[in-house]
C-alpha positions in Angstrom: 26.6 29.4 4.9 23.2 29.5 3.7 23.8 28.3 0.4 26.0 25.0 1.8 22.7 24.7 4.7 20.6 24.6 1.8 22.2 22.3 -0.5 22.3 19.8 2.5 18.7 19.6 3.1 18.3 19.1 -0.5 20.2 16.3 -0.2 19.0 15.0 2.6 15.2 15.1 0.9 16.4 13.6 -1.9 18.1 10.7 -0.2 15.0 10.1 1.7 12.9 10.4 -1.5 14.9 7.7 -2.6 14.9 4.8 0.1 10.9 5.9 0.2 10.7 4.9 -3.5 12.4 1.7 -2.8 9.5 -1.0 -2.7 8.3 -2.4 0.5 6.5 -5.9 1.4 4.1 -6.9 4.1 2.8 -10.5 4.0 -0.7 -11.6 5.9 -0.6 -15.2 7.3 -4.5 -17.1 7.8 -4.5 -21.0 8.6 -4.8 -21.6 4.8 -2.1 -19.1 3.0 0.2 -16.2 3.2 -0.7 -13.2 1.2 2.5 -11.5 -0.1 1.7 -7.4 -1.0 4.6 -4.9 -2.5 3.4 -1.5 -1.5 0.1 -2.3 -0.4 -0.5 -3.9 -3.7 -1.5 -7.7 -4.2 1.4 -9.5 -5.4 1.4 -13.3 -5.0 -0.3 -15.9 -2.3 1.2 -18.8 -1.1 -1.6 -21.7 -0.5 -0.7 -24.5 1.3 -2.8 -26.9 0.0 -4.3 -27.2 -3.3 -5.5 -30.3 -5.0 -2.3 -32.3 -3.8 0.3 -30.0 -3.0 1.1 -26.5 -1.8 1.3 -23.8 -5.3 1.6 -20.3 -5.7 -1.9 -18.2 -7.1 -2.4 -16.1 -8.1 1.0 -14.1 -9.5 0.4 -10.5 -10.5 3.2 -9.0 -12.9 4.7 -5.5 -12.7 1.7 -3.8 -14.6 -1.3 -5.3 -12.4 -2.2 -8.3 -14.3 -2.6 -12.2 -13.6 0.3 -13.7 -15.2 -0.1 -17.3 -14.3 -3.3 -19.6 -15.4 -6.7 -19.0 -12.6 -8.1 -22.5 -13.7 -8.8 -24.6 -11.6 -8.5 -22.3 -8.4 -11.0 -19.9 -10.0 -13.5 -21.1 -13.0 -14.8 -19.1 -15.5 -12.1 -17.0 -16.7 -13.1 -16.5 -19.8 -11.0 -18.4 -22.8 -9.3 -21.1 -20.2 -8.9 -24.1 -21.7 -9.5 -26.9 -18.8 -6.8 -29.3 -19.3 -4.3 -30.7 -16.7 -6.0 -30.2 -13.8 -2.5 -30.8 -11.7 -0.8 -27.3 -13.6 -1.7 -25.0 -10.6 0.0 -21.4 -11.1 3.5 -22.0 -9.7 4.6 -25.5 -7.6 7.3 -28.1 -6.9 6.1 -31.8 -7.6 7.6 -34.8 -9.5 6.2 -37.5 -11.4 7.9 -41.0 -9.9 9.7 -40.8 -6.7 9.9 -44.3 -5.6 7.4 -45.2 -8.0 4.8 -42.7 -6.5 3.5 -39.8 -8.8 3.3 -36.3 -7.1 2.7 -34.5 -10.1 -0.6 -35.6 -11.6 -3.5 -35.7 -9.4 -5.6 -39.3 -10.6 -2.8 -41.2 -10.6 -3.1 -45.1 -9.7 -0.3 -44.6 -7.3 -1.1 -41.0 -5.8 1.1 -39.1 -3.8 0.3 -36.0 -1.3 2.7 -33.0 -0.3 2.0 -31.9 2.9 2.7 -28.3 4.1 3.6 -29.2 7.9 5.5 -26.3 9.0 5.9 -22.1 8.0 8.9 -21.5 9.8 8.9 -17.7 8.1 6.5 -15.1 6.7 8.3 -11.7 6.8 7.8 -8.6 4.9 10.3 -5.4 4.5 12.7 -4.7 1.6 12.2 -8.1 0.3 9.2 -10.9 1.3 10.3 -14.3 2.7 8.4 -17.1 3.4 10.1 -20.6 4.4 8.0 -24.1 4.7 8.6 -27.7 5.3 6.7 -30.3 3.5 6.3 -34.1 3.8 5.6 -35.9 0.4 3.0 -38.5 1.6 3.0 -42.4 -0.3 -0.6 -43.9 -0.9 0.1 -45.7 2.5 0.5 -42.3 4.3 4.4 -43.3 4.6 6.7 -39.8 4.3 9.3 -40.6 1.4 11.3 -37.4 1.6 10.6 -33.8 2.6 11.6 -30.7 1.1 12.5 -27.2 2.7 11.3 -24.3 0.2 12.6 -20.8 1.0 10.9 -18.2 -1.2 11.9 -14.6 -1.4 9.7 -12.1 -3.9 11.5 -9.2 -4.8 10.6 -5.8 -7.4 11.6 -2.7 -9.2 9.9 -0.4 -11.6 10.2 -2.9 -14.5 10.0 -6.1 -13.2 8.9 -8.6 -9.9 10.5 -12.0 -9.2 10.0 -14.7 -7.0 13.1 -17.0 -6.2 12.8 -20.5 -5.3 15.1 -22.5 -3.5 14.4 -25.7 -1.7 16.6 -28.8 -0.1 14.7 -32.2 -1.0 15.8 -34.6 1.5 15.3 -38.3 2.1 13.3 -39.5 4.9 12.9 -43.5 3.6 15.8 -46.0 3.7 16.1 -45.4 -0.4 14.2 -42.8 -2.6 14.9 -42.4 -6.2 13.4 -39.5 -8.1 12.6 -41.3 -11.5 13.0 -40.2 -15.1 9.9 -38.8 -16.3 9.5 -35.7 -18.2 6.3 -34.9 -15.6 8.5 -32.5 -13.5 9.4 -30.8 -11.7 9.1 -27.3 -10.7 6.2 -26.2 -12.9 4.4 -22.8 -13.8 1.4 -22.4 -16.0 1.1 -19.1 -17.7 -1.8 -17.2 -19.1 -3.8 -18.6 -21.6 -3.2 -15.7 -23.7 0.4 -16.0 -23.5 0.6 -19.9 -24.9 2.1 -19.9 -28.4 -0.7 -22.1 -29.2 -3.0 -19.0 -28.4 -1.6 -17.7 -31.7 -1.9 -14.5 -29.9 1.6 -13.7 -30.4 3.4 -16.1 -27.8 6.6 -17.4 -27.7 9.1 -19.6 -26.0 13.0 -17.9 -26.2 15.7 -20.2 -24.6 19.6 -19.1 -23.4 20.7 -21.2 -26.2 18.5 -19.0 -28.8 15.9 -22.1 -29.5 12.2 -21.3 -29.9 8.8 -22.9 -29.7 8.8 -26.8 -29.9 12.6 -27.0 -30.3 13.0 -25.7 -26.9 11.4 -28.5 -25.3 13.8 -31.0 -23.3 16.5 -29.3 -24.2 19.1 -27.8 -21.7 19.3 -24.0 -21.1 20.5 -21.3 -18.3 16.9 -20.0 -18.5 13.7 -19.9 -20.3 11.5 -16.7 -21.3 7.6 -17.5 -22.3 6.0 -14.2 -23.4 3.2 -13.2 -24.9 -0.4 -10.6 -24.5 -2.4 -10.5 -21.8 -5.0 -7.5 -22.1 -3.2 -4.8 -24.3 0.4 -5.8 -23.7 3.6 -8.3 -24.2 4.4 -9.6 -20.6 6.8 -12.3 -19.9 7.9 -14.8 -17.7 11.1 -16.2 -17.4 12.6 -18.9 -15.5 16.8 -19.0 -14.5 18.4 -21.8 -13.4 20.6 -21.2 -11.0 25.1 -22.6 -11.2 24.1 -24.1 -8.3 21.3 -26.0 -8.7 21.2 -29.7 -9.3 22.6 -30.5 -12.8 22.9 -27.4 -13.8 22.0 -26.4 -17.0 18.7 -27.8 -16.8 16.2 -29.9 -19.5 12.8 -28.3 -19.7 9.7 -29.6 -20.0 7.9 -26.4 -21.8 5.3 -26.5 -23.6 3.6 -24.5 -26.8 0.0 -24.8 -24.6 1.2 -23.1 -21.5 3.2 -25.5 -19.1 6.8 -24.5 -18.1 9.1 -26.2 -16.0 12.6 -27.0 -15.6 13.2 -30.8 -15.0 16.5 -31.7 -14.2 15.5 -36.0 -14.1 13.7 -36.2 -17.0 16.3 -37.6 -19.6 14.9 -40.5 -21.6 11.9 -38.9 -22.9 13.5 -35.9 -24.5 15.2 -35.4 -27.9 18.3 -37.5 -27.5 17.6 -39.2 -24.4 17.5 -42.9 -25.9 19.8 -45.0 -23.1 19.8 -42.3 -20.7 18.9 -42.4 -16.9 18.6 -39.0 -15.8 17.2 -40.8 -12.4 18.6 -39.8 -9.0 18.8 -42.4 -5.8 19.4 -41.2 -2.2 19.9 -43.1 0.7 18.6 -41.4 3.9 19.2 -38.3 5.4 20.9 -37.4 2.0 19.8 -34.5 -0.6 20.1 -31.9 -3.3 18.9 -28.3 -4.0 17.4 -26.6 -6.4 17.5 -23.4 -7.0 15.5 -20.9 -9.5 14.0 -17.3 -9.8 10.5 -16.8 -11.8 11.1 -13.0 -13.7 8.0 -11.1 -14.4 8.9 -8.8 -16.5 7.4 -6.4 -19.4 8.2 -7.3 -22.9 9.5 -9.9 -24.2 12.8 -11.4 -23.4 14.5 -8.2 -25.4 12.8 -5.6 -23.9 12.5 -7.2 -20.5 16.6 -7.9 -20.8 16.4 -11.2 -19.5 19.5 -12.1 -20.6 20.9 -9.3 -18.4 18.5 -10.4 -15.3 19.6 -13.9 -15.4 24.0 -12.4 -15.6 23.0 -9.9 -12.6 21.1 -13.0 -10.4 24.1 -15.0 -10.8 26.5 -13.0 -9.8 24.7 -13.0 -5.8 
């Protein structure tokens, strides 16, 4: 009897020891952010305004580091390059909706994303945060609106952050243009860009590299490379059910990475395509993506595996 009394608290304190070693989130809401922390230890802040549009920064991977670029949020990193002031960490813009660019940030025809409501900031065994913003024309006119949802997740190996948002139309007509400036965008590290020539490098689904991966279509996208001592990587999926599924990407050997399912004409093989997209009011789409942080690179981080597991939910 002792023996079997035994053998159940054993269990019992292993069974325990293993919900307490499952990670746990707690997120801190100010006026200006939401600070999203996985066992006490900084993780990601979402900022709801930042140049012209709310962004994620800064992202720490699964080992500690800053995996997305500081510049311009923080200056004097050193061995930033300052270029394209508009790539801030992690956002969700577009170059031409209804002839109004949301992705640069000097355009002649400027646009403004508004964060006007955080219907959620919750921590436990995953972090959620949930938003509403207005994209503003010149004339302070909304266009459309778009409903983000983002949930930040983590194991031993790896953290992720998955995106999904509803863009909606709020005038008569809105047509999100062709342009290859979009649309949901991450910078990395500097020291990650292939142009570092520190060792980085783009992988693709389709098993394209480097420049050939750029505006081509792919299930996801892996850009790894050093920062300090060690390979880390981030990868983007693209989810069966986003909008025009597989995706184009607009990535870049200097750093930029984003999957853009509108821009069409400007890629490889794009002469007489349209890859614009016109809604009458009150209609939409959705997009949906998760950003892997992983160790590695897209081998030894098993992306490929990630991206099956993710689509299976």
């Amino acid at each position: 009897m002792k023996t079997l009394v035994a053998a159940l608290l054993l269990l019992a304190i292993s069974a325990a020891s293993l919900v307490s070693a499952e990670p746990q989130f707690t997120v801190e809401k100010s006026d200006t952010s939401v600070v999203v922390k996985v066992d006490g230890q900084g993780f990601a802040t979402y900022v709801f305004k930042s140049g012209t549009k709310p962004i994620v920064w800064p992202i720490i991977g699964p080992t500690g580091s800053e995996m997305t670029r500081a510049w311009p949020m923080k200056d004097g990193v050193e061995g930033e390059k300052k270029d394209h002031i508009h790539h801030r960490s992690f956002w969700f813009t577009h170059g031409n909706v209804n002839g109004v660019d949301f992705w640069g940030e000097a355009a002649k025809v400027q646009g403004q994303i508004v964060h006007k409501e955080l219907y959620a900031a919750e921590g436990g065994a995953v972090a959620t945060i949930a938003t509403r913003n207005e994209w503003l024309g010149p004339d302070g006119k909304v266009i459309c609106q778009d409903e983000p949802t983002l949930k930040f997740g983590a194991n031993n190996e790896a953290r992720w952050i998955d995106f999904a948002t509803k863009v909606t139309a709020v005038a008569d007509e809105v047509t999100f243009g062709d342009t290859k400036e979009g649309a949901f965008g991450v910078r990395v590290a500097e020291t990650m860009k292939v142009e570092a020539n520190k060792g980085g490098k783009i992988v693709t689904s389709e098993g394209l590299t480097d420049k050939d991966a750029w505006g081509k279509s792919a299930k996801w996208v892996d850009y790894h490379g050093p920062v300090g001592n060690e390979t880390l990587g981030i990868a983007i999926f693209d989810h069966p059910s986003s909008f025009r599924h597989p995706t184009t990407w607009h990535v870049r050997t200097y750093g930029l990475f984003a999957p853009n399912p509108f821009g069409l004409h400007d890629f490889p093989g794009g002469a007489g395509k349209d890859g614009s997209h016109k809604m009458k009011k009150g209609e939409s789409f959705a997009l949906k993506y998760r950003v892997y942080l992983h160790k590695g690179d897209e081998k030894t981080g098993k992306v490929a595996e990630a991206y099956a597991e993710w689509t299976k939910k």
